[in-house]
The first five atom37 places (N, CA, C, CB, O) and aatype in JSON, in Angstrom:
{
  "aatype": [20, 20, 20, 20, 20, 20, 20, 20, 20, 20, 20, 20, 20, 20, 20, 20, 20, 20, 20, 20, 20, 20, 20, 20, 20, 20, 20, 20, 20, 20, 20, 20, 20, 20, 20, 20, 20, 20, 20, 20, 20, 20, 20, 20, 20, 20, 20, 20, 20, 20, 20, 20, 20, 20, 20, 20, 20, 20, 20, 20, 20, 20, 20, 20, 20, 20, 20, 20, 20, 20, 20, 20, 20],
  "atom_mask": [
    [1, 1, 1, 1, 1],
    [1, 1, 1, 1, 1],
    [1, 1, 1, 1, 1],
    [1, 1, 1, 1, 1],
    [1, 1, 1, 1, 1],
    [1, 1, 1, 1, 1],
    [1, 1, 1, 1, 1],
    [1, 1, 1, 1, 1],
    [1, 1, 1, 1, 1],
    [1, 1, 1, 1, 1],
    [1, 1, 1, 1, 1],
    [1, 1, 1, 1, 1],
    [1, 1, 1, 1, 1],
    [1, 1, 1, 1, 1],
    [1, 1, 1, 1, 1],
    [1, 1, 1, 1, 1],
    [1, 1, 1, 1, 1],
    [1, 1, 1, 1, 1],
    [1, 1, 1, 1, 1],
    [1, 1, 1, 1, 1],
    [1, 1, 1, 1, 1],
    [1, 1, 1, 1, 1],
    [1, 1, 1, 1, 1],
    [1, 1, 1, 1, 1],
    [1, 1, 1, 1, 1],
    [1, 1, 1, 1, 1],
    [1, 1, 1, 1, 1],
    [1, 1, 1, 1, 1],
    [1, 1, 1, 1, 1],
    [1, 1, 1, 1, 1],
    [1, 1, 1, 1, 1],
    [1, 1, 1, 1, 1],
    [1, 1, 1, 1, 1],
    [1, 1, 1, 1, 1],
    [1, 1, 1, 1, 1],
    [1, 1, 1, 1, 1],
    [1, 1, 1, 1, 1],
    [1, 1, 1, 1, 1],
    [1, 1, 1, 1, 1],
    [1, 1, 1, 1, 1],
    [1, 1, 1, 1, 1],
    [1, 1, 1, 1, 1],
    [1, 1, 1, 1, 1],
    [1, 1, 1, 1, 1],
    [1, 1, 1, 1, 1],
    [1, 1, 1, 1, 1],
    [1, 1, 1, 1, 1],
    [1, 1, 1, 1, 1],
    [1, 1, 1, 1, 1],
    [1, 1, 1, 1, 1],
    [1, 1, 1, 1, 1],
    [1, 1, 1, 1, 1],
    [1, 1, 1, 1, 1],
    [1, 1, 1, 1, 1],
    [1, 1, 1, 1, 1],
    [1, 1, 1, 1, 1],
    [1, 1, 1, 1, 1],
    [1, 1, 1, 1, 1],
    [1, 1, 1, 1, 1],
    [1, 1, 1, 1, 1],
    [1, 1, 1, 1, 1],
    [1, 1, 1, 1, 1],
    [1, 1, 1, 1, 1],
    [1, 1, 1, 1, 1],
    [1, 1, 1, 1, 1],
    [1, 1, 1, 1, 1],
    [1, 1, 1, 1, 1],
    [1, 1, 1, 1, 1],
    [1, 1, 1, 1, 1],
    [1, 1, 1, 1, 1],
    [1, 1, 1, 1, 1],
    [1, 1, 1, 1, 1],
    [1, 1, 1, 1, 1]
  ],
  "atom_positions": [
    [[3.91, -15.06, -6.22], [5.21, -14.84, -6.81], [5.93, -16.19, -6.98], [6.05, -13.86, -5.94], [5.97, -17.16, -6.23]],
    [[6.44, -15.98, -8.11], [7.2, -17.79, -8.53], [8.75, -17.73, -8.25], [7.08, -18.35, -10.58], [9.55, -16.92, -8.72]],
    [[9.0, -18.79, -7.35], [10.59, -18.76, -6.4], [11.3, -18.67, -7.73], [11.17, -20.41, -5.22], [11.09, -18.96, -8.91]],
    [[12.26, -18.12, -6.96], [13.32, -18.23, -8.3], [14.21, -19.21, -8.65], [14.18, -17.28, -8.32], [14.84, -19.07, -9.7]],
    [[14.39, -20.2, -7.93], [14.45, -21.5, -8.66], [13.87, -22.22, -9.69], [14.32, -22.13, -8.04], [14.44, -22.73, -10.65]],
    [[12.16, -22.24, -9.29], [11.39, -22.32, -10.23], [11.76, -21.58, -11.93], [10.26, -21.8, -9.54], [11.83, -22.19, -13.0]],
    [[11.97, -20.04, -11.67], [12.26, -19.93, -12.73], [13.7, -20.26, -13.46], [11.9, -18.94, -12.79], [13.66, -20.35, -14.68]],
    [[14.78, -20.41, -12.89], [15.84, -20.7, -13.85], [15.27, -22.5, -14.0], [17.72, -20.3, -13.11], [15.5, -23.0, -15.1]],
    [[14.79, -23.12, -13.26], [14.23, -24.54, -13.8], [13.51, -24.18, -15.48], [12.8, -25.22, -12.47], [13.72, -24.54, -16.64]],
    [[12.65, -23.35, -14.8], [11.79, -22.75, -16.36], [12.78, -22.41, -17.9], [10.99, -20.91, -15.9], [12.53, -22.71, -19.07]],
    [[13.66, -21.87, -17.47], [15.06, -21.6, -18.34], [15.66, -22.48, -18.77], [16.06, -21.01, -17.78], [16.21, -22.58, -19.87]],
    [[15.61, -23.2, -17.94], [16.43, -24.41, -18.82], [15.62, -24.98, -19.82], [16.91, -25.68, -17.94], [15.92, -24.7, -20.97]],
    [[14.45, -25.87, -19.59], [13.53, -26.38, -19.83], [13.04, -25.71, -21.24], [12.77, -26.34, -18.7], [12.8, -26.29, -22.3]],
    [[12.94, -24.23, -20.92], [12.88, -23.25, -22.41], [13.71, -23.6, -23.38], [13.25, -21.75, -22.27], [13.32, -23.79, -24.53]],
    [[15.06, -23.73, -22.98], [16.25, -23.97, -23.88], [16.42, -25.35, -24.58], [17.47, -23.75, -23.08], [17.12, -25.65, -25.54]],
    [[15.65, -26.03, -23.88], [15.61, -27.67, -24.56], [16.6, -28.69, -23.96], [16.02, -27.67, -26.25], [16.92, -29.79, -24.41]],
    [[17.19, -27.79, -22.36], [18.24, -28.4, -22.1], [17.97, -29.87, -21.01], [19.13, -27.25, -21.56], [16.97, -30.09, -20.34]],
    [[18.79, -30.42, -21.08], [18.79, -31.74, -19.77], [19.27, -31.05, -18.31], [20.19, -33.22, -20.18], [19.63, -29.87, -18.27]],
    [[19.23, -31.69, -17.42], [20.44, -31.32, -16.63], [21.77, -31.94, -16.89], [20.18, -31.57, -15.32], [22.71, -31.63, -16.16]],
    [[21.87, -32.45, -17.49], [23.3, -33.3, -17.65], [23.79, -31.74, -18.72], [23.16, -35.47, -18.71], [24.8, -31.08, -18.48]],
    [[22.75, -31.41, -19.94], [23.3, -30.81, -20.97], [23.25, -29.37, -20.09], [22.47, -30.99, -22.51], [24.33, -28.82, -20.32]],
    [[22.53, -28.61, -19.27], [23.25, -27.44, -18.23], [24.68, -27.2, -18.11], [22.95, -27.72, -16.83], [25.4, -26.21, -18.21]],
    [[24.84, -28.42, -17.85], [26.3, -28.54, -16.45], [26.97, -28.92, -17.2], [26.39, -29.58, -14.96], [28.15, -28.95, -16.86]],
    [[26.61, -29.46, -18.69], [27.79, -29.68, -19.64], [28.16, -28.11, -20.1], [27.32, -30.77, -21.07], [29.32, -27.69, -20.1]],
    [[27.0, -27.3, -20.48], [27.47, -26.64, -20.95], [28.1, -25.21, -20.26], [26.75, -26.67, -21.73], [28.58, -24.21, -20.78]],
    [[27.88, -25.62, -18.78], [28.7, -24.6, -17.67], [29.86, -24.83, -17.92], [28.54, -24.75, -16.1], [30.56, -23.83, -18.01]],
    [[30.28, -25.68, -18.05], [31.28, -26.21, -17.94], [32.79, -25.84, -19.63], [30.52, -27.78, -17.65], [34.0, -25.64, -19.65]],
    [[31.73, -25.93, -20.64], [32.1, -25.6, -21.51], [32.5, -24.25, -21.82], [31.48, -26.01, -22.05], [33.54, -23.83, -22.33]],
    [[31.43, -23.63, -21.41], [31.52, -21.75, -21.67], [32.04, -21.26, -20.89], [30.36, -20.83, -21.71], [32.72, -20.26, -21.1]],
    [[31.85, -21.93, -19.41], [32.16, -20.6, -18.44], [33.38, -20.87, -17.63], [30.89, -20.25, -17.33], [33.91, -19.96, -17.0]],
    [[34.14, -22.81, -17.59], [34.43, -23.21, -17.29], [34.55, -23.11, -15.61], [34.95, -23.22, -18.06], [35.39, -22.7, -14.81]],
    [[32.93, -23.85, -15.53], [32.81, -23.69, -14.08], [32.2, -25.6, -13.67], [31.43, -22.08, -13.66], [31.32, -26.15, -14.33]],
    [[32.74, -26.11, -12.79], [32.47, -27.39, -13.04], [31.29, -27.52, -11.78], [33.9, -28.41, -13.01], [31.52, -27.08, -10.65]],
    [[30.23, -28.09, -12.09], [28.96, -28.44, -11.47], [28.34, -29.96, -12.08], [27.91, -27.13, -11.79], [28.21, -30.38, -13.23]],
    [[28.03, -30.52, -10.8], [27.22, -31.93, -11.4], [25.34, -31.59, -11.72], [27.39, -33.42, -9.85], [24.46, -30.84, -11.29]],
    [[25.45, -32.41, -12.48], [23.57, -32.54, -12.05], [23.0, -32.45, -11.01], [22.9, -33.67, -12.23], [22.17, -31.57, -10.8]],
    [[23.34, -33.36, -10.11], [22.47, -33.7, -8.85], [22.53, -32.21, -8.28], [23.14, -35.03, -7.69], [21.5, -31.76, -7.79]],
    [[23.73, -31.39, -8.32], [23.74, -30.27, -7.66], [23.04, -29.44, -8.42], [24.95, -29.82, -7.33], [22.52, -28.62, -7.66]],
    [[22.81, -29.26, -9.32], [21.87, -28.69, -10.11], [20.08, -28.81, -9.83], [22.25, -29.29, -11.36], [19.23, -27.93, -9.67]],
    [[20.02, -30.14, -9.87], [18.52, -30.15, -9.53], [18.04, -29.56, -8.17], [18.07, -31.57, -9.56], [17.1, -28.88, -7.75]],
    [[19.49, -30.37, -7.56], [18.69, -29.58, -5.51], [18.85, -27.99, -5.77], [20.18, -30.05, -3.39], [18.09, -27.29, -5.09]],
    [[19.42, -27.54, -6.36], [19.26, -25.85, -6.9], [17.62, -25.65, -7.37], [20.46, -25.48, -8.55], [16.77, -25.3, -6.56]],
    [[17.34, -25.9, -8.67], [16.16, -25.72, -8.96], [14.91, -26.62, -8.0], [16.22, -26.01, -10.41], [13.73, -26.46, -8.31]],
    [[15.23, -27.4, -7.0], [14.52, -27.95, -6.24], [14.06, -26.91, -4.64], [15.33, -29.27, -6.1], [13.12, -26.98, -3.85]],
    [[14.85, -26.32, -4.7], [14.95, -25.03, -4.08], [15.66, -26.03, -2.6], [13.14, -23.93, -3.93], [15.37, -25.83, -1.42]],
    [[16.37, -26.8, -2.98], [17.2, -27.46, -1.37], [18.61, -27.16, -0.64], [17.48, -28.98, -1.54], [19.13, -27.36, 0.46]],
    [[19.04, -26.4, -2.24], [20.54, -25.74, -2.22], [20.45, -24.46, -2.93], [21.72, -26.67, -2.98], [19.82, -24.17, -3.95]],
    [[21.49, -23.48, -1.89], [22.02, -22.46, -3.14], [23.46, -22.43, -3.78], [21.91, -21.06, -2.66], [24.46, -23.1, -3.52]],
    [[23.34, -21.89, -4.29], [24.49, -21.42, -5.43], [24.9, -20.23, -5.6], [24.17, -21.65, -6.69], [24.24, -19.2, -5.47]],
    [[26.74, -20.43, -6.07], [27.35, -19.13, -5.51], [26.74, -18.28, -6.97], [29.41, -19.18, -5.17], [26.18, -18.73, -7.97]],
    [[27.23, -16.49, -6.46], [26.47, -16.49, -7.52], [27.3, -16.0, -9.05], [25.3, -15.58, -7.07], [26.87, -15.24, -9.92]],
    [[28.6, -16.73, -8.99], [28.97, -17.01, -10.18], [28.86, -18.08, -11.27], [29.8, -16.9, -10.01], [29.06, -18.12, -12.48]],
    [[28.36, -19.11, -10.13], [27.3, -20.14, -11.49], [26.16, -19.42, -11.64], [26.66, -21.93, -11.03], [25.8, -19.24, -12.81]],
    [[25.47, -18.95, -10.75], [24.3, -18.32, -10.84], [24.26, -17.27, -12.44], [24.18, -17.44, -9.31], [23.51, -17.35, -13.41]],
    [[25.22, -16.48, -12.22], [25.25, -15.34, -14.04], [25.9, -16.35, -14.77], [26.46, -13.46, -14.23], [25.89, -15.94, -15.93]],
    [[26.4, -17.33, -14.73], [26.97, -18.55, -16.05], [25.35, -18.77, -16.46], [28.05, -20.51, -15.34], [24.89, -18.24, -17.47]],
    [[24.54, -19.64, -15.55], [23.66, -20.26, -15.96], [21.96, -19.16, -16.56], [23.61, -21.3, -14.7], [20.91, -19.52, -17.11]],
    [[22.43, -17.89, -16.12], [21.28, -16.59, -16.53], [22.35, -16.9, -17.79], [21.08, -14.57, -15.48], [21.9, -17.87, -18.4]],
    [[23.57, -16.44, -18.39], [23.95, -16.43, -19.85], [23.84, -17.63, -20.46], [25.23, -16.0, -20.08], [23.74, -17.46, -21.67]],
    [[23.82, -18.85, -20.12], [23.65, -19.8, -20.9], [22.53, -20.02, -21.15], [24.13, -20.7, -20.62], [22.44, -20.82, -22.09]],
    [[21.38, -19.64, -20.68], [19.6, -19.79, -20.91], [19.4, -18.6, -21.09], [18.53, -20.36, -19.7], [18.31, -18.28, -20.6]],
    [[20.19, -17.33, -21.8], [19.64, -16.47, -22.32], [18.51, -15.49, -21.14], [19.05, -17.23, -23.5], [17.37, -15.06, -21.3]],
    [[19.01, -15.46, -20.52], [18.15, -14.68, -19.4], [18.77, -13.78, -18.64], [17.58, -15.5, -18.44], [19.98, -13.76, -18.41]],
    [[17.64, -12.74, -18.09], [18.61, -12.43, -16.47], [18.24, -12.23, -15.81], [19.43, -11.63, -16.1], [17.03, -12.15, -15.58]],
    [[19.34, -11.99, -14.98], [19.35, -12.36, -13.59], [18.14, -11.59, -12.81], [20.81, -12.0, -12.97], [17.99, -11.81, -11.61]],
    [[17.58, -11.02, -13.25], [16.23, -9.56, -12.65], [15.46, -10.48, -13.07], [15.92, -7.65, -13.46], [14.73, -10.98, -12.21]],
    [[15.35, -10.94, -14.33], [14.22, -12.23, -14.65], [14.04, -13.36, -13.44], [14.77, -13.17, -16.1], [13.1, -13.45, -12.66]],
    [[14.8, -13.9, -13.5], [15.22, -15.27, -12.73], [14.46, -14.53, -11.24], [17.38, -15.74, -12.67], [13.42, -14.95, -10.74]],
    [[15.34, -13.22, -10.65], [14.63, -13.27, -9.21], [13.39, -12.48, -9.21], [15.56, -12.69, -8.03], [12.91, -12.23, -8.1]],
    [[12.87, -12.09, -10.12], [11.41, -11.32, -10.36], [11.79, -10.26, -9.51], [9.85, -12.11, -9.9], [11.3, -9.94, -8.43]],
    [[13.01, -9.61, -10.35], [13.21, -8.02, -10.12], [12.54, -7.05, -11.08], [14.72, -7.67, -10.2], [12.72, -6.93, -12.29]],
    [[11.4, -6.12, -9.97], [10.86, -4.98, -10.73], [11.7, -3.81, -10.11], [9.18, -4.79, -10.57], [12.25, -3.67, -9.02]],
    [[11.54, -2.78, -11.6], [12.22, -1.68, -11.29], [10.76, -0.42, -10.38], [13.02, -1.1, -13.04], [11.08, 0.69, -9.97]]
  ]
}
């Protein structure tokens, strides 16, 4: 089973995004302010995150959140 860090890393990466361009665009849409570095130790699996960046960043990479944690029904 693939952590779920791994996959919103995968999400981004799908989207064509940077981490700089993530957290720009959290910031833009959801107006939630996050740096990079905190971003990567997220997808690095070293930090978590509350989980209202957590559904910013499933809507900004077009995903969800059942995706991201490899929820079966």
């Amino acid at each position: 089973m693939v952590k779920w860090y791994k996959r919103l890393k995968k999400a981004r990466e799908a989207m064509g995004l940077s981490l700089g361009g993530a957290v720009n665009l959290l910031n833009e849409m959801h107006k939630i302010k996050m740096n990079r570095v905190n971003l990567y130790k997220v997808e690095q699996g070293k930090s978590e995150m509350p989980v209202g960046k957590f559904r910013a960043l499933c809507d900004i990479y077009s995903v969800s959140s059942d995706w991201i944690l490899d929820l079966k029904e």
